[in-house]
Structure formats: structure tokens, C-alpha cells
C-alpha positions in Angstrom: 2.5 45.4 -22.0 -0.8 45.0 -24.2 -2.8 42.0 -23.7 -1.6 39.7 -26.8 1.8 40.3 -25.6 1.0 39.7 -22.0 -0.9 36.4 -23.2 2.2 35.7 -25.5 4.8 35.9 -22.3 2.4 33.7 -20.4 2.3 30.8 -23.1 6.1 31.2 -23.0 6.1 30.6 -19.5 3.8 27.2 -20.0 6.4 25.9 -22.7 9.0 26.4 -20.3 7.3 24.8 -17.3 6.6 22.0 -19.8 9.8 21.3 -20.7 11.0 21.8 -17.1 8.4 19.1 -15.8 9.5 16.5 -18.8 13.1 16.8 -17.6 11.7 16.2 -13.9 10.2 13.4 -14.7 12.8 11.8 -17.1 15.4 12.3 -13.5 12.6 11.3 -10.8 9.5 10.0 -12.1 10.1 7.5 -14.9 9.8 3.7 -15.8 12.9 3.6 -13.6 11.3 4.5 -10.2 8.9 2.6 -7.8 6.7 5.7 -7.5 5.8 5.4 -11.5 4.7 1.7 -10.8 2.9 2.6 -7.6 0.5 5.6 -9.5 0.4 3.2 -12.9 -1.3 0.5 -10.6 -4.0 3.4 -8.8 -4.8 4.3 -12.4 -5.3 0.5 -13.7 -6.3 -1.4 -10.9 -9.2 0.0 -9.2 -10.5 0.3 -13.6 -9.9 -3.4 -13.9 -11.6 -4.3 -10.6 -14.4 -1.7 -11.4 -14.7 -3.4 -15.0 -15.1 -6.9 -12.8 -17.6 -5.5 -10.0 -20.2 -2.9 -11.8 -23.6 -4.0 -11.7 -24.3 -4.0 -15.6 -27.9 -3.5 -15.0 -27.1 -0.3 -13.4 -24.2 0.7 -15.2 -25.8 4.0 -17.0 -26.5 5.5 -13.6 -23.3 4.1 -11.9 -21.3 5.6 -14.9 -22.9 8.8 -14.8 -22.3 9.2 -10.7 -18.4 8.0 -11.4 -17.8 10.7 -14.7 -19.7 13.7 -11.7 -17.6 12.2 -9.5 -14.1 12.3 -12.2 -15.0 15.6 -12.9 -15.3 17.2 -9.8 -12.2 15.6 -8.6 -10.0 16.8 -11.5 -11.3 20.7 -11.5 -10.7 20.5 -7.6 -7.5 18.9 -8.4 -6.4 21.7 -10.4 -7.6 24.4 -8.5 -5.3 23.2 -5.1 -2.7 22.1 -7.3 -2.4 25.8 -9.1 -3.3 27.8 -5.6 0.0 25.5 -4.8 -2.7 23.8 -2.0 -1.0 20.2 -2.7 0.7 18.5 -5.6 1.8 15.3 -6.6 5.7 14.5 -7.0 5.2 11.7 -9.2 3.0 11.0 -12.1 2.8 8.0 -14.0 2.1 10.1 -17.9 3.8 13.3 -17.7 1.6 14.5 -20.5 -1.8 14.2 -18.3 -2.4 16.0 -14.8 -0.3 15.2 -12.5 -3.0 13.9 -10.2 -4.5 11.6 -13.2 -4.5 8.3 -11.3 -6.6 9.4 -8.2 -9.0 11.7 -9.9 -9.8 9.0 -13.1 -9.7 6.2 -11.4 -9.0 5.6 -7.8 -11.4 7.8 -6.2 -14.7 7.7 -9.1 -13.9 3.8 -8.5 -14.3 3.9 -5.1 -17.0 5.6 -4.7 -19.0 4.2 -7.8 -18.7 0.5 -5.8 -19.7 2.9 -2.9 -22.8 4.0 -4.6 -23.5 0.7 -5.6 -23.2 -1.1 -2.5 -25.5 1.8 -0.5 -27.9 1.3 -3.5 -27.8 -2.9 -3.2 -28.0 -2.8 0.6 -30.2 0.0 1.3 -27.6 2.4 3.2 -27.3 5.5 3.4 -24.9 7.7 0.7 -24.2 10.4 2.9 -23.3 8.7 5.9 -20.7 6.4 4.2 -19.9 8.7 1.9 -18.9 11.3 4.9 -16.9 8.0 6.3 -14.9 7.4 3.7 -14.2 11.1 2.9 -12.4 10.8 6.3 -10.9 7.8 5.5 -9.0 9.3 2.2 -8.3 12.2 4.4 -6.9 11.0 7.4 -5.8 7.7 6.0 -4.8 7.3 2.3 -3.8 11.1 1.9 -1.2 10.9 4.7 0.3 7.8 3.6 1.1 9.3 0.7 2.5 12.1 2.1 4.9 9.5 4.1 5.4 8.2 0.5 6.6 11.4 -1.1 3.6 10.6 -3.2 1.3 13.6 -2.5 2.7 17.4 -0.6 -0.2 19.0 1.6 0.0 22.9 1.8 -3.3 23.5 3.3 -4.4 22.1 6.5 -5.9 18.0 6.6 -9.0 20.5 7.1 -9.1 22.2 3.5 -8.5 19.1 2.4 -11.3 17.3 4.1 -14.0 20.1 2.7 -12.5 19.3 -0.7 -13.7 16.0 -0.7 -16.9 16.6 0.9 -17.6 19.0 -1.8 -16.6 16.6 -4.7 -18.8 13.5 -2.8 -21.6 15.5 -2.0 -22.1 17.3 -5.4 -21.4 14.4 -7.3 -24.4 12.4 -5.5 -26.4 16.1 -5.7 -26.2 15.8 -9.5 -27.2 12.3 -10.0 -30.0 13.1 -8.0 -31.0 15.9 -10.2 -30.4 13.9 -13.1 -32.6 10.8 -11.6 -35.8 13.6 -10.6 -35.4 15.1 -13.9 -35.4 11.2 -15.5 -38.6 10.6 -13.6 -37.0 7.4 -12.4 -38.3 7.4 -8.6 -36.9 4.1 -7.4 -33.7 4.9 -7.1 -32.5 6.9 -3.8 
């Protein structure tokens, strides 16, 4: 098989996933089921009470920690959820990642009003950063595996380092960003 052909089969393969996932979700994941409403409200909620609770005079720098923070959560998303590492049931827009609500909004939220309360108060990122990467872990992850919301094929381990990796880069590029700024107040 050449190479267009070989590239040709594997977009075939895509359509037919595709329509195979729309079918799913018209029969398990629609309007109709409390799982849609449950991932619609991570994806809107935590925006609203982000829109409600950002410190405006800090928003540039919050903003740019939360998209570092979006971004490495969705690329890390995809990479467990094609190495079949975990994957997500439900989904709220069957036309975005399946894993939309947590890595746009639920997780960058959290950890934006994160960053901004260690910034206010003086603590430090890392340590309560580290905290909370146990808490989604060992506490949200699991209870949405009770759910049916979320399936975990690696060990809570794996899953653990994930996070770290997406909370300690995220803060390790803002901190670039701030040296390469000049701005020397912020920590």
C-alpha cells in the first residue's frame, strides 16, 4: 500500500469512528441523559464563577497561566485518551474532545483562582499546586469513575504524573514569560 493510499484508508477509518461516536452519543450521551447535564455544568460553571472571581488587574497574567494550563491539559488529554490510557463516556458536544469540559474549563479554572489566591496571599504555587494535583487524583478522578464519567487504564500513578506535568509546566512557562517580561514582582 503506498502512502496516499495508506493515508486515504486511515481518513476512512476517522469518518467511520465519527459517525460511530455521533450514533453513541445520540443512544447514551444526549440532552436526554444526566451525564450531558453533569459535563455541560463543569464546562459553564467553573467559566461563570472564574468570569465573577478573576482579579481584573491581573487578568493578562492569570489568562496567560489558565490558556498554558488549557493547553497542556488538552494535548495530555489526547495523548492518554489515544494510548487508550483513560477516556470519557460522556461528553456534553460530540463534535469537540471528548474531555472538553475538564481541560477548558474545570481544571485551567481551578487552578487560575489557585494561582491567584498563592499570588494574593503569598503561598507557595508548588506546594498547593502538588495538593490539589492529589486531590483531582485521588478525589475528583475516582468519583467520576464511580460515575461512569471518566475509565482509568493506567494506574492512579500515571495519572498523578500527568497532572504534575501539566501544573508544573504551566507555572514553568509563565515564569519564563514573567523573566522574559522583566516584570520581577510577581513570583
Amino acid at each position: 500500500m503506498s502512502q496516499q493510499e495508506h493515508f486515504k484508508h486511515l481518513q476512512s477509518l476517522k469518518s467511520e469512528i465519527d459517525r460511530s461516536y455521533m450514533d453513541y452519543w445520540h443512544k447514551f450521551s444526549d440532552f436526554s441523559s444526566w451525564q450531558f447535564w453533569v459535563i455541560l455544568g463543569m464546562l459553564f460553571i467553573p467559566l461563570i464563577i472564574l468570569y465573577l472571581r478573576i482579579d481584573r488587574k491581573n487578568i493578562f497574567l492569570l489568562g496567560f497561566f489558565g490558556f498554558s494550563i488549557h493547553m497542556l491539559t488538552a494535548y495530555t488529554d489526547a495523548l492518554g485518551m489515544r494510548k487508550l490510557w483513560w477516556d470519557y463516556p460522556y461528553t456534553a458536544i460530540p463534535q469537540l474532545p471528548e474531555g472538553i469540559s475538564l481541560d477548558a474549563s474545570l481544571i485551567p479554572v481551578y487552578f487560575i483562582l489557585l494561582y491567584q489566591w498563592c499570588l494574593k496571599r503569598g503561598k507557595n504555587y508548588w506546594l498547593y499546586g502538588t495538593l490539589s494535583a492529589f486531590g483531582f487524583t485521588f478525589i475528583l478522578k475516582p468519583i467520576m469513575v464511580w460515575l461512569h464519567l471518566f475509565e482509568l487504564d493506567i494506574s492512579w500513578f500515571g495519572l498523578l504524573l500527568a497532572y504534575l506535568f501539566v501544573i508544573y509546566s504551566g507555572k514553568i512557562i509563565t515564569n519564563i514569560f514573567i523573566k522574559m517580561s522583566g516584570i520581577n514582582h510577581i513570583k
